[in-house]
MARDO-568619 format. One line per 8 residues: their letters; for each residue x, y, z of N, C-alpha, C, O. Coordinates in steps of 0.1 Angstrom, whole numbers. Last residue first. Example, Ala and Ser with C-alpha at 12.3 -4.5 7.8 and 13.67 -1.06 7.14 Angstrom:
# MARDO-568619
sa	128 -22 71 137 -11 71 129 0 79 134 11 80 ~ 132 -57 78 123 -45 78 132 -33 78 142 -33 85
END
This chain:
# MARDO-568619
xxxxxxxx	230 485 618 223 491 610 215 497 620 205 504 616 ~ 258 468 624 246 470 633 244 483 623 254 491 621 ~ 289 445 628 279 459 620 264 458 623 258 447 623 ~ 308 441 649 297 439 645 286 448 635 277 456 638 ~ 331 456 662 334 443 651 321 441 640 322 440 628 ~ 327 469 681 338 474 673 333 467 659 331 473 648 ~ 316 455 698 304 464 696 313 473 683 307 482 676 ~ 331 428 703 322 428 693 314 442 693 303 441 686
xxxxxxxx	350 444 719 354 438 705 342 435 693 342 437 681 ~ 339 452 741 341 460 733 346 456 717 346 463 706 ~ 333 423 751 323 431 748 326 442 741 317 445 733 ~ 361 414 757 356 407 748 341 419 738 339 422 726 ~ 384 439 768 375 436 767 366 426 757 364 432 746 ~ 397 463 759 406 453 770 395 437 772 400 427 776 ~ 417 475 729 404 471 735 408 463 749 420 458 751 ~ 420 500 707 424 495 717 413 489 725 402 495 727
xxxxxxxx	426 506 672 409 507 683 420 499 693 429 491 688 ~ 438 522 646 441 512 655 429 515 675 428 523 684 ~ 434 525 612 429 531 622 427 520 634 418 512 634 ~ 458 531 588 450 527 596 448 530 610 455 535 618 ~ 478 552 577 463 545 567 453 537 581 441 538 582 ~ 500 554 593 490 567 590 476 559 582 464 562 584 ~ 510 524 602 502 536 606 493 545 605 482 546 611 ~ 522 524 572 508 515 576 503 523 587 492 529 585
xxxxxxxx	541 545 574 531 542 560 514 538 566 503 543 566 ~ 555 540 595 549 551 594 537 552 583 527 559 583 ~ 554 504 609 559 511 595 550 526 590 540 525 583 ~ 556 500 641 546 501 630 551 511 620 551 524 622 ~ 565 509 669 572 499 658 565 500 644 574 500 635 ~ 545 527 677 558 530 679 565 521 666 570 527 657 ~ 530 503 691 522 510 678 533 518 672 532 518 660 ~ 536 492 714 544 488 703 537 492 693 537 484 683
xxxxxxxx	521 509 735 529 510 731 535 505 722 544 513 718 ~ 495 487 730 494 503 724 510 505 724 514 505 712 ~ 489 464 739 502 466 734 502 479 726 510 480 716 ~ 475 466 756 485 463 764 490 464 752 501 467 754 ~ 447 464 742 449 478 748 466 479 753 471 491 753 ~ 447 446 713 447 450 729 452 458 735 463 461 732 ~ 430 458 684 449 455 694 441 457 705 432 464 708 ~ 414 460 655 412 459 666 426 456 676 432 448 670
xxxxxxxx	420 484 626 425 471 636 420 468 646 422 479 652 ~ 408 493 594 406 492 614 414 480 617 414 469 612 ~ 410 484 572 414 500 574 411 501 588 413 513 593 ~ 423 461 548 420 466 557 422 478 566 433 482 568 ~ 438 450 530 429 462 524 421 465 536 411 472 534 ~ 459 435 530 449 431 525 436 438 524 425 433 519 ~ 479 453 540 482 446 524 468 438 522 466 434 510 ~ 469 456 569 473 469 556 469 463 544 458 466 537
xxxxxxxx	475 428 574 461 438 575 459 450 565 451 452 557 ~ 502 427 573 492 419 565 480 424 567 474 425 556 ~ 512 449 594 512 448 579 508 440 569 509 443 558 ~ 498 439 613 493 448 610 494 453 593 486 457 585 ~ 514 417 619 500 417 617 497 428 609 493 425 597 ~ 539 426 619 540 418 608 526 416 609 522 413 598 ~ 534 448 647 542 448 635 538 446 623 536 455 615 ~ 533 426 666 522 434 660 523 440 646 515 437 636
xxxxxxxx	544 400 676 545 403 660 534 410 656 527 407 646 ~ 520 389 706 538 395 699 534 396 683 523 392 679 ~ 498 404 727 504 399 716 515 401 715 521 410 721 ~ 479 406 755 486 411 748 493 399 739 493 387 742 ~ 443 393 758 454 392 762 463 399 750 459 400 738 ~ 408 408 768 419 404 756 432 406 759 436 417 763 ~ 389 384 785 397 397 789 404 393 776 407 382 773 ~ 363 363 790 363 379 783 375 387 780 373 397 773
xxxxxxxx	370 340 801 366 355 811 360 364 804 352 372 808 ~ 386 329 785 375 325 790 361 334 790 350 335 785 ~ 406 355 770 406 345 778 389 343 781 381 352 781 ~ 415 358 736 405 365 744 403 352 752 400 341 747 ~ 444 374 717 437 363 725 429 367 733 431 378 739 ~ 447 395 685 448 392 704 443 378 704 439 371 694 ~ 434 413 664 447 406 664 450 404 682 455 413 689 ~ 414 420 636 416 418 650 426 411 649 429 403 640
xxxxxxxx	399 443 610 406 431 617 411 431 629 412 442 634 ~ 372 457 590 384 450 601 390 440 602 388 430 595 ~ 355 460 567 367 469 568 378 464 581 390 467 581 ~ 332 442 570 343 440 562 355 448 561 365 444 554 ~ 319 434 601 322 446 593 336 439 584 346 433 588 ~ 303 405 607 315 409 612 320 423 599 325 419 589 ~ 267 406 612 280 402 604 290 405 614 287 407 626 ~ 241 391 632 248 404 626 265 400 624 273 394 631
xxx	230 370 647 224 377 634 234 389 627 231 395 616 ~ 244 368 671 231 372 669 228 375 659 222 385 659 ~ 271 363 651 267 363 664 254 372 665 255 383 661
END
């Protein structure tokens, strides 16, 4: 998107309506731990499901670093690597 990558250290896990707005998820959990196991060290989550960060295997947790978003625009200023 405009020229600029998608950072190799993330990942994202929501629905983003029409509008822009990022909708909450089910099976944070089982995301995150495929995230983990593939060597990923940022998550992007929708801000609505911060509470189920609680469920997340203390391991995976502590290694990664979980960004809350409500927003299409904050996804890509997270996402985009910009030099």
């Amino acid at each position: 998107l405009g020229g600029y990558p998608v950072c190799r250290d993330i990942a994202m896990t929501g629905e983003l309506t029409l509008t822009g707005n990022v909708l909450p998820i089910g099976g944070l959990r089982e995301k995150t731990l495929a995230a983990y196991n593939a060597g990923v060290s940022r998550v992007i989550i929708p801000q609505d499901n911060e509470g189920d960060l609680d469920d997340i295997d203390p391991v995976v947790r502590e290694k990664l670093k979980f960004i809350p978003v409500r927003r299409a625009d904050e996804v890509l200023k997270t996402a985009l690597c910009r030099k």
